[in-house]
C-alpha positions in Angstrom: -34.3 58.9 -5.0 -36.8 56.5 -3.5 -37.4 52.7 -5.2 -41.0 52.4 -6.5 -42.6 49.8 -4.2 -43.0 47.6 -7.5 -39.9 46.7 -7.7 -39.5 45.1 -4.3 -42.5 42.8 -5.8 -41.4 38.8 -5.4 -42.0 38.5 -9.3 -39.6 41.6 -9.7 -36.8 40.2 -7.6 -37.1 36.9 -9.3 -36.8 38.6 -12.5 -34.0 40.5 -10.9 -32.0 37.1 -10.2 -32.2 35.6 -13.4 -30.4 38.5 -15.2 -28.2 39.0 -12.6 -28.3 42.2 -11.7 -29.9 44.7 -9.2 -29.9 48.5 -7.8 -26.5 48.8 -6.6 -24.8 47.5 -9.7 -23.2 51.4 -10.6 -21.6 50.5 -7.1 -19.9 47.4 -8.5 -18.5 49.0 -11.5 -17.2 52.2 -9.5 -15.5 49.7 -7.1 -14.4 48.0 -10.0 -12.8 50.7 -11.3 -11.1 52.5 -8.7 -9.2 49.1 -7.2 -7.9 47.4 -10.3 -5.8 44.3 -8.7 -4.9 41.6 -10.6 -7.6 39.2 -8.9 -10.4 41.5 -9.8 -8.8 42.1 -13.1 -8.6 38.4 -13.7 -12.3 38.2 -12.6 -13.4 41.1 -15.1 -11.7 39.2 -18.1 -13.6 35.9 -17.2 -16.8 37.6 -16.7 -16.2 39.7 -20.0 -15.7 36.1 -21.7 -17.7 33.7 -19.9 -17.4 31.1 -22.6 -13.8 30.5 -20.7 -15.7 29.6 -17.6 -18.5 27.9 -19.6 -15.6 25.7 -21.2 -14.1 24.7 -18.0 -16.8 22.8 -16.5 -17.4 21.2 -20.1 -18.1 17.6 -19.9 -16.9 15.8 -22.9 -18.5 12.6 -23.0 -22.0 13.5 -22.3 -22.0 17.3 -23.5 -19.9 17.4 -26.8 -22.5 14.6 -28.5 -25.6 16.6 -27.4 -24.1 19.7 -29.1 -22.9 18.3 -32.1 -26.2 16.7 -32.7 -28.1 20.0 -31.8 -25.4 22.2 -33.6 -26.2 20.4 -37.0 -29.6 20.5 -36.4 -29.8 24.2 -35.5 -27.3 24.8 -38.9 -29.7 23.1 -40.9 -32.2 25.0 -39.9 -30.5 28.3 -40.6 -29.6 27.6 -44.0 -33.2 28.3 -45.6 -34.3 30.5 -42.5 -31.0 32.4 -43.6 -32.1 33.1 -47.0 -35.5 33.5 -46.6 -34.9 36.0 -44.2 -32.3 38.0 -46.2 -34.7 38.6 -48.8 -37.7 39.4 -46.0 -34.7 42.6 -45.2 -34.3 42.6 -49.3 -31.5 41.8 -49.6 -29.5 38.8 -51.3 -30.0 35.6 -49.8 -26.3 34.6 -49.5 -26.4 37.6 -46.7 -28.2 35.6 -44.6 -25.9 32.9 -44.1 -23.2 35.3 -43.7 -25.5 36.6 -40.5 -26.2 33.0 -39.4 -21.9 32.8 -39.2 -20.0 35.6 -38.4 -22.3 37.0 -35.8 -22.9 33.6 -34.3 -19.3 32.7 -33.6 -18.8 36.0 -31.4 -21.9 35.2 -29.5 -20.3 31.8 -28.7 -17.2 33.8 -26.7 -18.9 36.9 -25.2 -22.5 35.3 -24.4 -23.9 33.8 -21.3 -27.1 32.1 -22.2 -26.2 28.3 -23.6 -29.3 28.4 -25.4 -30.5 30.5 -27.7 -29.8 30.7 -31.4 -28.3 34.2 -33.2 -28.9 34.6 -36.7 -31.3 35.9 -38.8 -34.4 37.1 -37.2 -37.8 38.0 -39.1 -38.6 41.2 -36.6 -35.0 42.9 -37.5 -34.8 41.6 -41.1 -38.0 43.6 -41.4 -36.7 46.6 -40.0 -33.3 46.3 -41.9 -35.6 46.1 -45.0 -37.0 49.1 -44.3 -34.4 50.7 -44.1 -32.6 49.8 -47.3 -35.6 49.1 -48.9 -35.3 52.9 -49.4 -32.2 52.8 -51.9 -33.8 53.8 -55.1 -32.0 52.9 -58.6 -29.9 55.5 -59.5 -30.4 56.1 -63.4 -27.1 55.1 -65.6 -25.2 52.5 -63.0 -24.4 49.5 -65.2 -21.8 48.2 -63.3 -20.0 48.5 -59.7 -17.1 47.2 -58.3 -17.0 43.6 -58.7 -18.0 42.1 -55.5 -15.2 40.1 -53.7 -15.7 36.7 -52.2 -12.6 34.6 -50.9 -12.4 32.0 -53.7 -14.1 33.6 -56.1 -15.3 37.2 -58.1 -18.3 38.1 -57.9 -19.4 41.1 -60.8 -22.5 42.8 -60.4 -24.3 44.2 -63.3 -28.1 45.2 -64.5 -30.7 44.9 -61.8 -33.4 41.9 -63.7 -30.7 40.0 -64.7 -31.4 36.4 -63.0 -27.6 34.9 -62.6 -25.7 38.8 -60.8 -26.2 40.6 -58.2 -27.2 43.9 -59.5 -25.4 47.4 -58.9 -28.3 48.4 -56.4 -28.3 44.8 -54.0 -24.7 46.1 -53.4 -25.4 49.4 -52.2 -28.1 48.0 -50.2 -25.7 45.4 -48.9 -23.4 48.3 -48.1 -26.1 50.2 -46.0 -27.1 47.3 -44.5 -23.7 46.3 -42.9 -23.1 49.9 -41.9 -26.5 49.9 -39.5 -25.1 46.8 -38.2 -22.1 48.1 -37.3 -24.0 51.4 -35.9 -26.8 49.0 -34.0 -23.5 46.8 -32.1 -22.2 49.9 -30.8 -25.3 51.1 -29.6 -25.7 47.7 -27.7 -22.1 47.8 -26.4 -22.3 51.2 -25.4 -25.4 49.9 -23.3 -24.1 47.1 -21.8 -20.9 49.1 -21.1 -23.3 51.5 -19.1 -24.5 48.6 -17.4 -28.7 49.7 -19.0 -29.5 46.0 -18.8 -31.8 46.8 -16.0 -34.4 48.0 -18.5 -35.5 43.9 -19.3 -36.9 44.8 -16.0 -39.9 46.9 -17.4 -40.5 44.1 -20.4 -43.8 42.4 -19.3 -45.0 39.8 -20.8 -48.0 41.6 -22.3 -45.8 43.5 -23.8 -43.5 40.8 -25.4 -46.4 39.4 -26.5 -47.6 42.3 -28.0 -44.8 42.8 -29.8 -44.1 39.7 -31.0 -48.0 39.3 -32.3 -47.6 42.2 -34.5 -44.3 41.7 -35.9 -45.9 37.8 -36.8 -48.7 40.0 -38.5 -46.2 41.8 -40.2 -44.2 38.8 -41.4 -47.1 37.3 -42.8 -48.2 40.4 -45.1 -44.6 40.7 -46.0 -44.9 37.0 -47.6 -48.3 36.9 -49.2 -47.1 38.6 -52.6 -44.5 35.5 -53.0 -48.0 33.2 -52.4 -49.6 34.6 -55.8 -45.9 35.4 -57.4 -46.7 39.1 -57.6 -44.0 42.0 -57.6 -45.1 44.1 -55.3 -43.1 47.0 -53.8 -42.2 47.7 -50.1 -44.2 50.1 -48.7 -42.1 51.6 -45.2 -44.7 54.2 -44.3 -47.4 53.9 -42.3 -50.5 52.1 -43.6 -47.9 49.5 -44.9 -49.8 46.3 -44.7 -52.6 48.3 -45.8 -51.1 49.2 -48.9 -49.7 45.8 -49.4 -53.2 44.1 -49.2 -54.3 46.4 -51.7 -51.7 46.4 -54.3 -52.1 43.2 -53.9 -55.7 42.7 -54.4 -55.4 45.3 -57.4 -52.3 43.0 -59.2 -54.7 39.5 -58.4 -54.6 39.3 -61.9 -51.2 38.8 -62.3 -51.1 35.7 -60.1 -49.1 33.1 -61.2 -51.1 29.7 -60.9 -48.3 27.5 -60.9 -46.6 29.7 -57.6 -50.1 29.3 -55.8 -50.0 25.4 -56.2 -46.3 25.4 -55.5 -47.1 27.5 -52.2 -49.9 25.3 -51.2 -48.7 21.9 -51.3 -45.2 23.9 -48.9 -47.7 25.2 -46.2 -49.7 21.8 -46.1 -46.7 19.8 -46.0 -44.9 22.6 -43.2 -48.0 22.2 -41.3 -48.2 18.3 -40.9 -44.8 17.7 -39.9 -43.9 20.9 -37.9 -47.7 21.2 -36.2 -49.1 17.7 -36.4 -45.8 15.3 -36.3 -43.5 17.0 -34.3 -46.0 18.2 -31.7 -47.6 15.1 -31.1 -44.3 12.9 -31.4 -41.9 15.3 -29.4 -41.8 12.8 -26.6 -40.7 10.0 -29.3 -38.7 12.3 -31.4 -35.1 12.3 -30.3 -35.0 15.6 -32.8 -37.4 17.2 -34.4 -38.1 16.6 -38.7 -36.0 19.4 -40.1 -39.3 19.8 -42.9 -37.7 23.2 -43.6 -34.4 21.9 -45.5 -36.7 18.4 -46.7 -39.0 21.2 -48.7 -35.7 23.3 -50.0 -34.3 20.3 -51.2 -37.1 18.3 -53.0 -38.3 21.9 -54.0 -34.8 22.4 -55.7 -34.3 19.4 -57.6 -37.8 19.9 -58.3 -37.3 23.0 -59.9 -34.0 22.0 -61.6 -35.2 19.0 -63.1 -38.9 20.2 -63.7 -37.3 23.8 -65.0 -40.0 25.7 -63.4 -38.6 28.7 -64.5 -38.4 28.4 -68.0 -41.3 26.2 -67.7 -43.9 28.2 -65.3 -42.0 30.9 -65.0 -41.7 30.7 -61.6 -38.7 32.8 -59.9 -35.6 31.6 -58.9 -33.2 33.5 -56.6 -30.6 33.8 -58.6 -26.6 32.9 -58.6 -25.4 32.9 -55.6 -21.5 33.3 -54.9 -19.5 31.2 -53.2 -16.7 31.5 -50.6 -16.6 34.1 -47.7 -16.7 38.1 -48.0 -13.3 39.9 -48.0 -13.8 41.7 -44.9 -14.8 45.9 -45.2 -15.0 49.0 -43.3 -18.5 49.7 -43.0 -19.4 53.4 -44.1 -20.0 55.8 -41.2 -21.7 58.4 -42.9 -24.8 55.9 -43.6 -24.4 55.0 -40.0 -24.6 58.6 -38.9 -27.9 58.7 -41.4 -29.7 55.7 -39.5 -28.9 56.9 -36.2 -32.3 57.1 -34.8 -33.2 53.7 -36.9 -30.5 52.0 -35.4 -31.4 52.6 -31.9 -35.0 51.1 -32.0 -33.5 48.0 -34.3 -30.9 48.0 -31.2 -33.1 47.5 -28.7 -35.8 45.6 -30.4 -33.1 42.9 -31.5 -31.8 43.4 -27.6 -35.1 42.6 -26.1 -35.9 39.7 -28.2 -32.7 38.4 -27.4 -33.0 38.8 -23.9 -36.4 37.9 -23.0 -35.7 34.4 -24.7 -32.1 33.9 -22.8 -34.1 35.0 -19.7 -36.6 31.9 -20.6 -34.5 29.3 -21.2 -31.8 29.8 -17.8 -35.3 30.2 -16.1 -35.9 26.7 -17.4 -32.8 24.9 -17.0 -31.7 26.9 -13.4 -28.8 29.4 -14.5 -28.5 33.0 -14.7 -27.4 35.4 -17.2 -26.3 38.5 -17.2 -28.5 41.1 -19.2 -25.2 44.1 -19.2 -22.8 41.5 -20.4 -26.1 40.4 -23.4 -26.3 43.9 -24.3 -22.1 43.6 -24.8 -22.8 40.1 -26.8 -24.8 41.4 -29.1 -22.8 44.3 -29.6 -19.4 42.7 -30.4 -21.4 39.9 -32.7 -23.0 42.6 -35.0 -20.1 44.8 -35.1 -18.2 41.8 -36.2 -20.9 40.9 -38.5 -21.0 44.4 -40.1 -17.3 43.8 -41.2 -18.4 41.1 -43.5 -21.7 42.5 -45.0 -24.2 41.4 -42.2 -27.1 43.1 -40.7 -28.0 42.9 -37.2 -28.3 40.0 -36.0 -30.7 38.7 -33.1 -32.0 35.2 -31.3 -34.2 33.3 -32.7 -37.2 32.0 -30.8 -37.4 28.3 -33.4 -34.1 28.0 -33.4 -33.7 28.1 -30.0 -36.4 25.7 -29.4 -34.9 23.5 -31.4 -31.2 24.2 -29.7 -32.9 23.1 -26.4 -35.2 20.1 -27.5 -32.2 18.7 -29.6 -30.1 18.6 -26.2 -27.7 21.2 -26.9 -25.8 22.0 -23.8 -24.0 25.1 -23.6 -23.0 27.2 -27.1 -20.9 25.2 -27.8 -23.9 24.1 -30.0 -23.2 27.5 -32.4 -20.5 26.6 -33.2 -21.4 23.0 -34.9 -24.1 25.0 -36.3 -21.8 27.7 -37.9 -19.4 24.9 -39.1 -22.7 23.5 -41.0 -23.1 26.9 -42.8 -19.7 27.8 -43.5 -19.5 24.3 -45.8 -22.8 25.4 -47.5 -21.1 29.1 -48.1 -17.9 27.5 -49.4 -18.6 24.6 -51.0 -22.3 24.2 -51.6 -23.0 28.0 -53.1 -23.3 27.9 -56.1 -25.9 25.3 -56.5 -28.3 27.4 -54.5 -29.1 29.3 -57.4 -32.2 27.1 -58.3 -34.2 27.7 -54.9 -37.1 28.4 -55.8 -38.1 31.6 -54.3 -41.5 29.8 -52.8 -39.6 26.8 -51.2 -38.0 29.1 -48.5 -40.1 31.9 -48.1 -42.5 29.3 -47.1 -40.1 27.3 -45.0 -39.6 30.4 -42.8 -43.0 31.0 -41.2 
C-alpha cells in the first residue's frame, strides 16, 4: 500500500516526531515480541512506566519547589472545577473530586507528557451527563443501599431532600463509573494496538472546531443556574435549542437574588482571570486562584447570609466525607454504552493528546501518543473502581501547571494530595456551596 504524499509533508513529519511514532511502528512491536531478552524486556517495562525514567533525572533542589508550588496551585483549582463539573455530567459534586484523584495518580506513573492536568473536563462531563442524564426515577424507590465512604456512611434517601444523596444520583453514580471503566479499556485496547497514529489526521481546524462547540455547549448547559431555573437535560438533537426555549418559557421563574449572585461571580471572574492575570503574567509568579477566592467568600457568604432560607437560593447539598469503598463496576451498563463509550474514548483521547502534543512542543520533549492512549486507559479504569467517570486533560489547568513552573508530574501528585485533604477532612463543610459560586467559577 502506497503512503499518501501528505504525509511525507515537513509539518506531518514534525508532527510525527513529537508523538513519537511513525509507519513502521507494527515493525517494532512484532520485533518486540518475537525476541523477548531481558534488555528489551527491561526497556519495555521502563517505557510502559516512564515516570521511572522521568524520576531518575529528577532534580531536587530546583524541580521539587516548582512542583510543589504548581501542584497546590493546580489542586486548588480542581476543587471547585471538580464539583462544578460533576454536576455539568449530573452528578454529585463529591464525584468530581474523586475524578480529580484517583484518575490523576495513575496518570502520574503511566503518562509521558509533564504537563498537562487530568481531571474533570467540561467536553466529557457533558457527554457523561448525557448519558446518565437518561436514568429516569423509578416510581416507589425510597431508599438504597447506604452509600459507603471510608470514615463514614453515607444513606441515600428521597430525591428533593437538600442534606442525601437520593436513590437515583446513586444509580446514576453507578452508570457513570461503569462507562468509565468501558471508555479505559477502549483506550488501552488502543494504545495496546499501537492507533496513536490517528493524532496524525487532527488538524487544527478541527480541534478548534471541536473545541468552539463544546464551549457553546458548556455555556447553554450553565445559563439555567444564571436565572436559578430547573430546567431538564435535553440529550437529543436540538438540545440547546430546547434549552433556550424552556428557558425563555420558565423567565418567570427567575430567581432575582441568583441573577445578582451570578453577576457580581462573572464580573469579578472576568477582572482577575482576563484583566489581572493577563496583563500581570509577567509580574505574577502564579496566577490569582479567583476560582477558590469566589467559593470561599461565596460560602461564608451563604452560611452567614443563609441565602437559602433567606433567598432561597440552592445549595448543593451534604456532601460525604472520606474516600469510596472501592466497587466492581457493572458490565452489563457497560455493554449498553458501548457505542457511547467509544466517541467519549476518543473525544477525551484527543483532547488529551493535542494538549500533551502542545506543551512537549513548547518545552522540547516528545511523548508518545500509543503509550497516552494506555495512560488514559489505566487512569479511568482505576477511576471507575471508585465511582469516577472518564476523566481527561484539562486545557486551564494545564496552563496553569506550566505558568506555575511545574516540572514534570510530579506536580499531580501535590495537586491530588491538596484534594484528598479536602475529601477527608474538609467534606462536609462543602455542603453550603452555593450552587452559583462554582458553576460560575468553571467557565
Amino acid at each position: 500500500m502506497e503512503v499518501s504524499s501528505k504525509l511525507r509533508q515537513p509539518e506531518q513529519r514534525k508532527l510525527a516526531d513529537i508523538f513519537y511514532f511513525s509507519k513502521y511502528s507494527h515493525v517494532r512491536l512484532k520485533c518486540s515480541i518475537c525476541n523477548c531478552s531481558s534488555e528489551q524486556l527491561k526497556k519495555g517495562f521502563f517505557k510502559t512506566v516512564p515516570s521511572i525514567n522521568i524520576m531518575k533525572k529528577y532534580k531536587i533542589r530546583t524541580d521539587l519547589p516548582n512542583d510543589i508550588i504548581a501542584g497546590f496551585t493546580v489542586g486548588v483549582m480542581q476543587l471547585p472545577q471538580g464539583m462544578a463539573y460533576a454536576m455539568l455530567a449530573d452528578l454529585p459534586p463529591i464525584v468530581g473530586l474523586y475524578v480529580a484523584f484517583f484518575p490523576v495518580l495513575l496518570y502520574y506513573i503511566f503518562g509521558t507528557s509533564k504537563h498537562i492536568s487530568m481531571g474533570t473536563v467540561a467536553v466529557v462531563s457533558l457527554m457523561t451527563g448525557s448519558i446518565v442524564s437518561q436514568l429516569k426515577e423509578k416510581p416507589g424507590i425510597i431508599t438504597v443501599e447506604p452509600y459507603n465512604v471510608t470514615g463514614g456512611n453515607y444513606t441515600t434517601t428521597t430525591p428533593g431532600t437538600p442534606d442525601l444523596i437520593s436513590a437515583l444520583d446513586v444509580e446514576k453514580m453507578a452508570l457513570a463509573a461503569s462507562v468509565c471503566f468501558l471508555v479505559g479499556v477502549i483506550q488501552v485496547l488502543f494504545g495496546v494496538f499501537r492507533l496513536g497514529f490517528v493524532t496524525t489526521y487532527m488538524s487544527d481546524p478541527l480541534v478548534s472546531g471541536f473545541t468552539t462547540g463544546a464551549a457553546v455547549h458548556v455555556f447553554t448547559s450553565q445559563v439555567k443556574y444564571i436565572f436559578g431555573l430547573k430546567i431538564k437535560r435535553f440529550p437529543n438533537l436540538y438540545q440547546i435549542f430546547n434549552t433556550y426555549k424552556a428557558i425563555i418559557e420558565n423567565i418567570g421563574d427567575t430567581n432575582p437574588a441568583t441573577i445578582i449572585m451570578s453577576a457580581i461571580c462573572i464580573v469579578i471572574l472576568y477582572i482577575v482571570k482576563v484583566q489581572v492575570n493577563t496583563r500581570f503574567k509577567k509580574h505574577l509568579k502564579i496566577p490569582i486562584p479567583v476560582e477558590l477566592v469566589v467559593v470561599i467568600i461565596g460560602t461564608l457568604a451563604s452560611h452567614y447570609g443563609h441565602f437559602h432560607d433567606t433567598y432561597g437560593m440552592k445549595t448543593v447539598g451534604k456532601v460525604p466525607a472520606g474516600l469510596p469503598e472501592p466497587k466492581i463496576p457493572s458490565f452489563r451498563d457497560a455493554t449498553d454504552n458501548f457505542s457511547e463509550a467509544i466517541i467519549v474514548a476518543v473525544v477525551a483521547f484527543a483532547q488529551s493528546v493535542s494538549l500533551a502534543a502542545l506543551m512537549a512542543k513548547k518545552h522540547h520533549y516528545r511523548i508518545d501518543s500509543n503509550q497516552e492512549f494506555i495512560a488514559y486507559g489505566v487512569s479511568n479504569i482505576f477511576g471507575s473502581f471508585f465511582s469516577c467517570y472518564p476523566a481527561a486533560a484539562s486545557v486551564s489547568r494545564s496552563s496553569v501547571q506550566e505558568s506555575a513552573g511545574g516540572k514534570t508530574q510530579l506536580t499531580s501528585v501535590f495537586s491530588a494530595a491538596l484534594v484528598l485533604i479536602v475529601i477527608l477532612v474538609i467534606g462536609p463543610s462543602l455542603k453550603i456551596y452555593q450552587i452559583v459560586y462554582y458553576h460560575q467559577s468553571s467557565w
